[in-house]
C-alpha positions as CSV (number, residue, x, y, z in Angstrom):
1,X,62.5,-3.2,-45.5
2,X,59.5,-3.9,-48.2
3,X,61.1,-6.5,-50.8
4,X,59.0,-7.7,-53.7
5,X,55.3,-6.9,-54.1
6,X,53.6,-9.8,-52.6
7,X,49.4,-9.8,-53.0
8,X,47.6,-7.1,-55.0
9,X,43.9,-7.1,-53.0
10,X,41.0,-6.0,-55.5
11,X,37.3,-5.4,-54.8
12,X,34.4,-6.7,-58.0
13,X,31.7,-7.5,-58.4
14,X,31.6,-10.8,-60.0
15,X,34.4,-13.1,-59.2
16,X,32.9,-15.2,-61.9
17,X,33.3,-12.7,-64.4
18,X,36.6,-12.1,-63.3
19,X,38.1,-15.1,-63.1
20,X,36.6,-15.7,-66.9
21,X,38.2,-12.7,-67.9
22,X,41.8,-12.7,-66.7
23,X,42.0,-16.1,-67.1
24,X,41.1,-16.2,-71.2
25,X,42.6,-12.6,-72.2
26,X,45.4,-12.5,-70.2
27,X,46.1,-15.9,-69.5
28,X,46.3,-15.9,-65.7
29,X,45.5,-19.0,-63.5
30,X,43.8,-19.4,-60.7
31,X,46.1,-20.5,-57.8
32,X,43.2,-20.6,-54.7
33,X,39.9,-20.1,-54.4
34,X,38.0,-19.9,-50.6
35,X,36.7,-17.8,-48.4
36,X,38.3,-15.2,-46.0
37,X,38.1,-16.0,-42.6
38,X,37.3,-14.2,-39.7
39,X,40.8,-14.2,-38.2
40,X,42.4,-12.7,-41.6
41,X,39.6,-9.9,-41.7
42,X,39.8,-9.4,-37.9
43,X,43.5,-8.3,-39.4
44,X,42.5,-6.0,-42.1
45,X,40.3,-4.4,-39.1
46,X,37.6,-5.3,-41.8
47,X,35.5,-7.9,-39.9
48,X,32.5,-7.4,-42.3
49,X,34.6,-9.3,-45.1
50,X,34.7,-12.5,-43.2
51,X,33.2,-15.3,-45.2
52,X,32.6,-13.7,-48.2
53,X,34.4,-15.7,-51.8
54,X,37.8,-14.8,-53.1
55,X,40.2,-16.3,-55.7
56,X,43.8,-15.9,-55.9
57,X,45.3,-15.8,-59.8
58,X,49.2,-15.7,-60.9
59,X,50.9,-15.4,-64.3
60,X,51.7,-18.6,-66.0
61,X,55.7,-18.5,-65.2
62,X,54.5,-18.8,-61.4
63,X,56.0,-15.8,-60.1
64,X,55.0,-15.4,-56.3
65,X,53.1,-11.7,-57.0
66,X,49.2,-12.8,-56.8
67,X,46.3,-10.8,-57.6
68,X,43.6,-11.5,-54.7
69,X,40.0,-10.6,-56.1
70,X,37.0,-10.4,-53.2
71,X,33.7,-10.0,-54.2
72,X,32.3,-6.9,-52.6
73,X,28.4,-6.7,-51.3
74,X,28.6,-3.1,-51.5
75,X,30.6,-2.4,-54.7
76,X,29.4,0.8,-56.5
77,X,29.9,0.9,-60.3
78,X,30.5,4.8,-60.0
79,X,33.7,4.5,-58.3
80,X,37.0,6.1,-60.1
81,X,40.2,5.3,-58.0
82,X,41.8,8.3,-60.3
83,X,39.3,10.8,-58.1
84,X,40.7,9.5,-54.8
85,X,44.0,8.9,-53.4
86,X,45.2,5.3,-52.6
87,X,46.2,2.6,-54.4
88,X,45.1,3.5,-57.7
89,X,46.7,1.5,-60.2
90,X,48.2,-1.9,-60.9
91,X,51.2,-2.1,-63.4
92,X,51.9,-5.7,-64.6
93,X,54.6,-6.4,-67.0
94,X,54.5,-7.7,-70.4
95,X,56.7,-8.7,-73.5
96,X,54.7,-6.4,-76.0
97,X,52.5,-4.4,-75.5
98,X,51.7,-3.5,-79.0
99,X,50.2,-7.1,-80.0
100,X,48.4,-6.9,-76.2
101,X,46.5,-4.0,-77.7
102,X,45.4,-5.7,-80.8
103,X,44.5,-8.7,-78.2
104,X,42.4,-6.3,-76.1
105,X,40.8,-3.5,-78.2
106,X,37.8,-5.7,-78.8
107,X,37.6,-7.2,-75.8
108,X,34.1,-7.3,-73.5
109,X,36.4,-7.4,-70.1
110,X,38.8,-5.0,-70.3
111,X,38.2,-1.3,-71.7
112,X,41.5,0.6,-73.1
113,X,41.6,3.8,-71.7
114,X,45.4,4.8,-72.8
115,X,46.8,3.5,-76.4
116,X,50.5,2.0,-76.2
117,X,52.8,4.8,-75.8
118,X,56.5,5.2,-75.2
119,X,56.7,7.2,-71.9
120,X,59.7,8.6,-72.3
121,X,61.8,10.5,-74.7
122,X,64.2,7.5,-74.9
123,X,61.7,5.5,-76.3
124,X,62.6,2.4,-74.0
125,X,59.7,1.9,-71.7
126,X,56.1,1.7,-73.8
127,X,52.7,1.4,-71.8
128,X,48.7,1.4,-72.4
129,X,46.4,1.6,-69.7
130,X,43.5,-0.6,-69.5
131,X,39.9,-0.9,-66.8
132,X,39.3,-3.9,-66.0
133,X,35.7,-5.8,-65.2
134,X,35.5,-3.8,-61.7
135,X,36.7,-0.6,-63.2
136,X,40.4,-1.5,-61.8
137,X,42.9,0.4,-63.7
138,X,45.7,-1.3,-64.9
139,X,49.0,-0.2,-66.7
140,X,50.7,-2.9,-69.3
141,X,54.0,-2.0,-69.5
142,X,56.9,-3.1,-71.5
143,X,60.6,-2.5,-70.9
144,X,61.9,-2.3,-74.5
145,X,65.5,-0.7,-73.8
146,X,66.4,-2.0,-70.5
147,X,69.6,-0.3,-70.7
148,X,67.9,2.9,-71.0
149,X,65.5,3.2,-68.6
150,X,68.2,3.8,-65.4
151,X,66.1,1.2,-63.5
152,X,67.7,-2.8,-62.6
153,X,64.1,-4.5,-63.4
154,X,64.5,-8.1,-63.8
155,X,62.1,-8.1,-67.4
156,X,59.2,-9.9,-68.4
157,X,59.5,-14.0,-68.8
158,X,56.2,-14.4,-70.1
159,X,53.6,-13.3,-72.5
160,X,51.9,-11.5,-69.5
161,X,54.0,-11.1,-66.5
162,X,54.0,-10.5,-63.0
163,X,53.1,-6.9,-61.1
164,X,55.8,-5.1,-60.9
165,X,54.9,-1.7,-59.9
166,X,51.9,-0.3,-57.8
167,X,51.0,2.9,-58.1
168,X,50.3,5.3,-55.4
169,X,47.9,8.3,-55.4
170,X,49.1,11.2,-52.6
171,X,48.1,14.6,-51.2
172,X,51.6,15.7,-51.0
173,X,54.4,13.5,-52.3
174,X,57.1,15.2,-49.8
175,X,55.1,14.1,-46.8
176,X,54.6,10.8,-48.2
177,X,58.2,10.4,-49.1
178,X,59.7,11.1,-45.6
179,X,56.8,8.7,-43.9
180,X,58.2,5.4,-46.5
181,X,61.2,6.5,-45.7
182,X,60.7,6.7,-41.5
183,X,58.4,3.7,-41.5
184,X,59.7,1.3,-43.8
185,X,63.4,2.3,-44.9
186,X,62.7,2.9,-48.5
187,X,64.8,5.7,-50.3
188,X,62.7,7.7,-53.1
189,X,63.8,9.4,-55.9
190,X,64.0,13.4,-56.1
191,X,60.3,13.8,-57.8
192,X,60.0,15.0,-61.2
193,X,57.5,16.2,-63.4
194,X,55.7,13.6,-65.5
195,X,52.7,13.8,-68.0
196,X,50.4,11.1,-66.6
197,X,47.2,10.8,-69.7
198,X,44.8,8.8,-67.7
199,X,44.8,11.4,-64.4
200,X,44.6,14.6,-66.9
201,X,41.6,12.3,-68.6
202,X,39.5,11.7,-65.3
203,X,40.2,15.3,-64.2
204,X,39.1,17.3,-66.8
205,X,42.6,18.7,-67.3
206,X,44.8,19.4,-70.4
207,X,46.8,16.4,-71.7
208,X,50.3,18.0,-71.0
209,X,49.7,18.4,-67.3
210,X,52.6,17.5,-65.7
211,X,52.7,15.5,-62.2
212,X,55.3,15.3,-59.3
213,X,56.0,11.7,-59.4
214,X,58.7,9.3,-57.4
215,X,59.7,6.0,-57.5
216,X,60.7,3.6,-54.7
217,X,62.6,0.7,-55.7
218,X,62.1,-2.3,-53.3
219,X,64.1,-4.7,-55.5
220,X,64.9,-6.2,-58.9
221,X,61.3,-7.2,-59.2
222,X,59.6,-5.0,-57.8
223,X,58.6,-0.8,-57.4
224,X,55.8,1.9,-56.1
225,X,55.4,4.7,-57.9
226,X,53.8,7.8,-56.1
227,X,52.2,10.5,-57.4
228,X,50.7,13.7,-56.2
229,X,47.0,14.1,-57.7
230,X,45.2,17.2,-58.4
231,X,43.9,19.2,-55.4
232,X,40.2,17.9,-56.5
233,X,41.4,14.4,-55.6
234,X,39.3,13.2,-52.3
235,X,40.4,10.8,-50.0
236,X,38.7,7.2,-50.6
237,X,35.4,6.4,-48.6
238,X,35.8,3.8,-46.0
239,X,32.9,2.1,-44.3
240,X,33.8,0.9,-40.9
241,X,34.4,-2.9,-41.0
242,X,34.9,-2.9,-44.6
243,X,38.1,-3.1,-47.4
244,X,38.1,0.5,-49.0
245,X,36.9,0.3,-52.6
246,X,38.5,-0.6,-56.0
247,X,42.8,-1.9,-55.0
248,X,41.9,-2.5,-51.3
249,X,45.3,-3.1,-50.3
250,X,48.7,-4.1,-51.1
251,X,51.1,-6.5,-49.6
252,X,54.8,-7.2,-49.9
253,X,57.0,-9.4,-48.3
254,X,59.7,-8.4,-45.6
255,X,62.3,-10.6,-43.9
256,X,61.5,-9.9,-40.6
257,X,58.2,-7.9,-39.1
258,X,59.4,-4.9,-36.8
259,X,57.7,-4.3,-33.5
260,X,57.9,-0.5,-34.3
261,X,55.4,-0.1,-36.5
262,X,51.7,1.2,-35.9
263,X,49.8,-2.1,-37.1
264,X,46.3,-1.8,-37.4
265,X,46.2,-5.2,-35.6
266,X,48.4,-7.7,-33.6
267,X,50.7,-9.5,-36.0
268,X,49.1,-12.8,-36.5
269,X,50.3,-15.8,-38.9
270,X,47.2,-17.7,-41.0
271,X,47.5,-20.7,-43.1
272,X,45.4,-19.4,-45.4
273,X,47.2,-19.5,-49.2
274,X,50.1,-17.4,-50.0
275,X,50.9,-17.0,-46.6
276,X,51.6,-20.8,-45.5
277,X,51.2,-20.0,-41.7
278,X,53.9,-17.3,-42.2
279,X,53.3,-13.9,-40.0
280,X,51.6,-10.7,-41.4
281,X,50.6,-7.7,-40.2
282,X,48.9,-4.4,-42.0
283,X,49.4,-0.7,-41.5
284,X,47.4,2.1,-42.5
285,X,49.4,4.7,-44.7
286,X,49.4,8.7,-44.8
287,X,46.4,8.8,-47.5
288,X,44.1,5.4,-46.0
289,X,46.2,3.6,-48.1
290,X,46.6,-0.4,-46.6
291,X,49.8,-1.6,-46.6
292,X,49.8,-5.2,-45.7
293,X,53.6,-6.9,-44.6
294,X,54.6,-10.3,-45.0
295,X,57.9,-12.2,-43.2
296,X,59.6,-14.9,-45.1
């Protein structure tokens, strides 16, 4: 039922700051700025958010997969989404990751927390990890052997491309697994173990500690990749009223909006940009994770 990854909702600080910095090292544009309104926060069951700023940015080849920064009142500089489980991590493509290192490594925005690596033993698929200005993680990935990696991902078109995969920190993968699959249709792969640097990093744990990770394909364009976190992992604080912290939430499109699932609030349309009066609805997932659903 979920299609292609939609809107990628972030918490910062400064939405100055951010705008500066994703717009002149990594050459997104800003498609909207405003202000959320009180019916689209009455929706997120987050009525506190209403009227505070927010700016929606793209990649240059105007792929519909948006990035939708609000500027928190409570953000709190300590916050590590690797800790918690949630949305944890945004993975956008890119053509070459290599000279996006050399771009970045001085950079006053972003802070490289993961040189480029291959990620397999293949050596088709190489990715560096990245904080950005808000401490939001972010994977740049590049698909160097498509015809090795056993996935049908329509590659990047520009320099810096769209988000194509969210990852998704869980408690128990298995769990997880048979709720996408009962609630939204999705088939998952068997999971496998995986080295994952930046978790091991934030945990304390030895570099070749292996994951169980799975991967939902939702189309050509798009993925969620779930993994199951260290037992340490907490689940993410989340004042009443209020967007949890760091990736808030995560929408994707759907053709139609079932009347079977447990929405947080009635399904309403808003005219607010990107969803041109179309209807959406958002569900809370097995970990607090918000998963927001959008008919075209």
């Amino acid at each position: 039922m979920l299609k292609n990854i939609a809107i990628v909702t972030v918490m910062v600080e400064s939405l100055d700051i951010t705008e500066l910095a994703y717009q002149n090292e990594l050459s997104y544009k800003l498609i909207h700025r405003g202000k959320i309104s009180e019916k689209m926060a009455s929706g997120w069951d987050a009525e506190n958010v209403a009227g505070r700023p927010f700016i929606l940015m793209g990649p240059t080849n105007n792929e519909a997969v948006y990035l939708r920064f609000i500027e928190s009142e409570k953000f709190d500089k300590n916050f590590r989404s690797l800790k918690t489980y949630g949305w944890n991590a945004i993975e956008i493509l890119v053509k070459d990751t290599e000279q996006l290192f050399l771009k970045l490594k001085d950079s006053q925005y972003f802070r490289i927390v993961g040189e480029p690596v291959y990620i397999s033993d293949e050596k088709s698929i190489k990715a560096m990890q990245v904080l950005g200005p808000s401490n939001e993680l972010i994977y740049f990935t590049s698909i160097e052997k498509p015809e090795k990696t056993g996935l049908t991902i329509e590659g990047a078109s520009a320099e810096i491309d769209r988000i194509f995969i969210m990852i998704l920190g869980v408690d128990n993968i298995e769990s997880l697994r048979r709720y996408y699959s009962e609630k939204f249709n999705i088939i998952t792969s068997d999971p496998a173990p995986y080295r994952i640097r930046t978790l091991s990093n934030e945990h304390g744990l030895p570099i070749e500690t292996k994951y169980p990770l799975s991967i939902a394909t939702l189309s050509e364009k798009s993925l969620i990749e779930i993994d199951e976190y260290p037992k340490a992992s907490v689940y993410r604080e989340n004042m009443a009223n209020e967007l949890p912290p760091g990736i808030a939430m995560v929408s994707f499109y759907v053709d139609s909006i079932p009347n079977t699932l447990p929405f947080i609030s009635p399904v309403a349309a808003d005219e607010e940009l990107p969803y041109n009066k179309r209807k959406s609805a958002v569900i809370r997932g097995p970990v607090g994770e918000l998963i927001e659903i959008i008919e075209t």
